[in-house]
C-alpha positions, -999 to 999 in steps of 0.1 A, spaced: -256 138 58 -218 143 48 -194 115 53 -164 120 77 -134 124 61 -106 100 66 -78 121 68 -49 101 58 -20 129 60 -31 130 96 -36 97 99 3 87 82 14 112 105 2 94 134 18 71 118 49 78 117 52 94 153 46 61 167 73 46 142 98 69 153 95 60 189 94 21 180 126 25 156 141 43 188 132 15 212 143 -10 186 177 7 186 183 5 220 174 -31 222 196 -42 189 222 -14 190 216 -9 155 184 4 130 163 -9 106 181 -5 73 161 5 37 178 0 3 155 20 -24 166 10 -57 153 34 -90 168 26 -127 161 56 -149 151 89 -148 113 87 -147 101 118 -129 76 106 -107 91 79 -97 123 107 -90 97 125 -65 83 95 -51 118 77 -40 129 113 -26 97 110 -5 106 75 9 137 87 16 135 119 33 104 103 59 128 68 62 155 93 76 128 115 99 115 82 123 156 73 127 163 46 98 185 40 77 182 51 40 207 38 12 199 48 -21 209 31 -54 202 52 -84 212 33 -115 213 46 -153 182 41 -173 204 14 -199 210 -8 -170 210 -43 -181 192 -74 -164 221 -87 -150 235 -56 -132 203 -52 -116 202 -93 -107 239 -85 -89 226 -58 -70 193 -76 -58 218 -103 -47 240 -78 -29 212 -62 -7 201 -94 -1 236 -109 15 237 -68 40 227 -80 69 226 -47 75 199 -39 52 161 -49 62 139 -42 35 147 -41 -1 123 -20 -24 125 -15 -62 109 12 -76 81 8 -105 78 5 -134 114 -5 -147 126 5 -180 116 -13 -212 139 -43 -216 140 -53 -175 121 -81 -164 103 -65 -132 89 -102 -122 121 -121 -121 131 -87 -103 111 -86 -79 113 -124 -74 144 -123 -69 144 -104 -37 145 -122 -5 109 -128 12 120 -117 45 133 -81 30 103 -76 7 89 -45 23 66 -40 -8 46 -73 3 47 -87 -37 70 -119 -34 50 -147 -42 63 -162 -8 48 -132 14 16 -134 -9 11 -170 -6 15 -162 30 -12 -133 36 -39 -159 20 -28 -187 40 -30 -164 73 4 -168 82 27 -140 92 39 -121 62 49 -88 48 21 -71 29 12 -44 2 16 -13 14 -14 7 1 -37 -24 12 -23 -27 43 -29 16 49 -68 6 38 -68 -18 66 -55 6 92 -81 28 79 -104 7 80 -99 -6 118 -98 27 130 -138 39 115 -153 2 118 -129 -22 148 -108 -45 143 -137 -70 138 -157 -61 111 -176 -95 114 -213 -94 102 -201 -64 75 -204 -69 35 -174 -57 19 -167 -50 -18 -137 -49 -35 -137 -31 -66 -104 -43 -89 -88 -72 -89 -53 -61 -92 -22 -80 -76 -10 -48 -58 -40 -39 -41 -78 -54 -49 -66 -88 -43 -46 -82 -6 -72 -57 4 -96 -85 1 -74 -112 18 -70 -88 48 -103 -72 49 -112 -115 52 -86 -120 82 -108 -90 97 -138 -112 95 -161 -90 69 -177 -112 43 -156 -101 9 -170 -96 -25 -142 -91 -55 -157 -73 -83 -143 -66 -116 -151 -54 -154 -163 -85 -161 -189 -88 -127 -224 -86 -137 -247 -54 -118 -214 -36 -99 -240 -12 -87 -265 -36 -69 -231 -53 -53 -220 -21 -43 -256 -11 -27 -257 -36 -4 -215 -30 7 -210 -21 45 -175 -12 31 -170 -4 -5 -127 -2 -15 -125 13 -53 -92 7 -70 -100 2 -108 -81 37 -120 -113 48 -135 -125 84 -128 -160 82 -113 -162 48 -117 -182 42 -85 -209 64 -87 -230 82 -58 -259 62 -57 -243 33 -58 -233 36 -21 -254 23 7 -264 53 32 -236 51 62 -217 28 43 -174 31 47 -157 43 13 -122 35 10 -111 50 -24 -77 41 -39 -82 54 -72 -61 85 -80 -66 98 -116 -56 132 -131 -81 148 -154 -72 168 -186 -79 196 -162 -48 186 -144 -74 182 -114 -67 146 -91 -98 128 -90 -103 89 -71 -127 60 -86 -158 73 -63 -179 102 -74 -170 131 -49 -209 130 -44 -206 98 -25 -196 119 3 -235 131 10 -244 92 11 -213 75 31 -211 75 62 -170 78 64 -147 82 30 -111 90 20 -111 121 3 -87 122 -32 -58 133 -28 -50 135 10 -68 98 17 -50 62 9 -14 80 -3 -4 95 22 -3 59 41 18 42 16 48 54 22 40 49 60 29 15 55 66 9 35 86 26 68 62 1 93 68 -29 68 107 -18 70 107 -20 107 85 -52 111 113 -70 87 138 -57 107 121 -74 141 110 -103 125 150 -109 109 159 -107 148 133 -124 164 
């Protein structure tokens, strides 16, 4: 048996057509559109790439992209003015600093400082608080891409299921687990310091890896048919991208994300959905 593969460039793409109608119906109702400030301090080429990505696909479903781009000796303070700025725009609906920061800026107080109900990167305490308590809230964006990934091979109710988390991180093991809850699986967090991984793993109906470990999960660690949702993306020496599951897990699962071309294509869809939910819930 080979897994299906959960094609998340298709799936983002999906996506996106759907956003782009939504962002055109939302226009016509508010006679304006949802409005995306991307802020990136420094020259750190990745994140250079990554913030021309958000831009350009912001701009293809109709919103609004403003772009601050501010020199890598920027000082706590100018950054704290800015924050404040975007906040005050009415005419700005999500606010999203890009990560890491350069050594010296405190990316907590940052990131703290940004208003809840613009915090299209789901990590305010207020809008994390808020996914555990069940309420309404903005969240993660490469959990929240899991979940839709999720859904759409398992339902929407994924009672009865065993799910385990792999990582424990703020960004995504932790939310993952908080949604994959609200979806009524039964959650298991495990971690480097969790005792037998493997037999955890075994008995998972759903397994999400996102330690940034090569390999970490191995093949025979997966139950047969189980769902395989692989964060992880690691380059080798080789130069080769690799996910935290053994590529042989695909001839024991019974759907997976392949590595690269899974879970990343859906952040930056999940950021342009998150935009456009702050910008309806701001009007609502």
């Amino acid at each position: 048996m080979t897994a299906h593969r959960i094609d998340g460039k298709a799936f983002a793409a999906k996506l996106r057509s759907t956003l782009t109608t939504q962002v055109a119906d939302f226009k016509s109702a508010h006679d304006c559109v949802p409005g995306l400030a991307v802020v990136l301090v420094g020259e750190d080429p990745a994140s250079q790439v990554y913030v021309g990505s958000k831009i350009k696909q912001t701009q293809e479903v109709g919103m609004r992209s403003i772009e601050h781009r501010l020199a890598d000796d920027t000082d706590q303070a100018t950054l704290e003015t800015l924050i404040d700025a975007l906040n005050a725009d009415d005419s700005i609906d999500g606010i999203l600093v890009q990560l890491p920061l350069p050594a010296g800026l405190d990316s907590s107080a940052i990131l703290d400082r940004i208003d809840p109900a613009k915090d299209v990167d789901g990590f305010h305490p207020v809008n994390v608080g808020a996914l555990w308590t069940g309420a309404d809230a903005l969240v993660p964006c490469t959990p929240l891409g899991c979940s839709l990934m999720v859904a759409d091979t398992l339902g929407d109710d994924l009672s009865g299921l065993h799910a385990v988390v792999v990582g424990r991180s703020n960004i995504v093991g932790k939310p993952i687990s908080a949604l994959l809850q609200k979806m009524n699986a039964t959650v298991t967090m495990a971690h480097s310091r969790t005792a037998d991984i493997a037999a955890l793993c075994r008995d998972a109906d759903i397994v999400v890896a996102a330690v940034g470990r090569p390999g970490f999960v191995k093949a025979d660690w997966i139950k047969p048919g189980a769902t395989v949702i692989d964060v992880g993306i690691n380059r080798l020496d080789t130069g080769k991208l690799v996910g935290d599951v053994d590529a042989g897990a695909f001839e024991v699962a019974g759907a997976m994300t392949p590595v690269p071309g899974g879970v990343g294509p859906m952040t930056i869809a999940c950021l342009l959905t998150n935009t456009l939910r702050a910008a309806v819930l701001r009007r609502a």
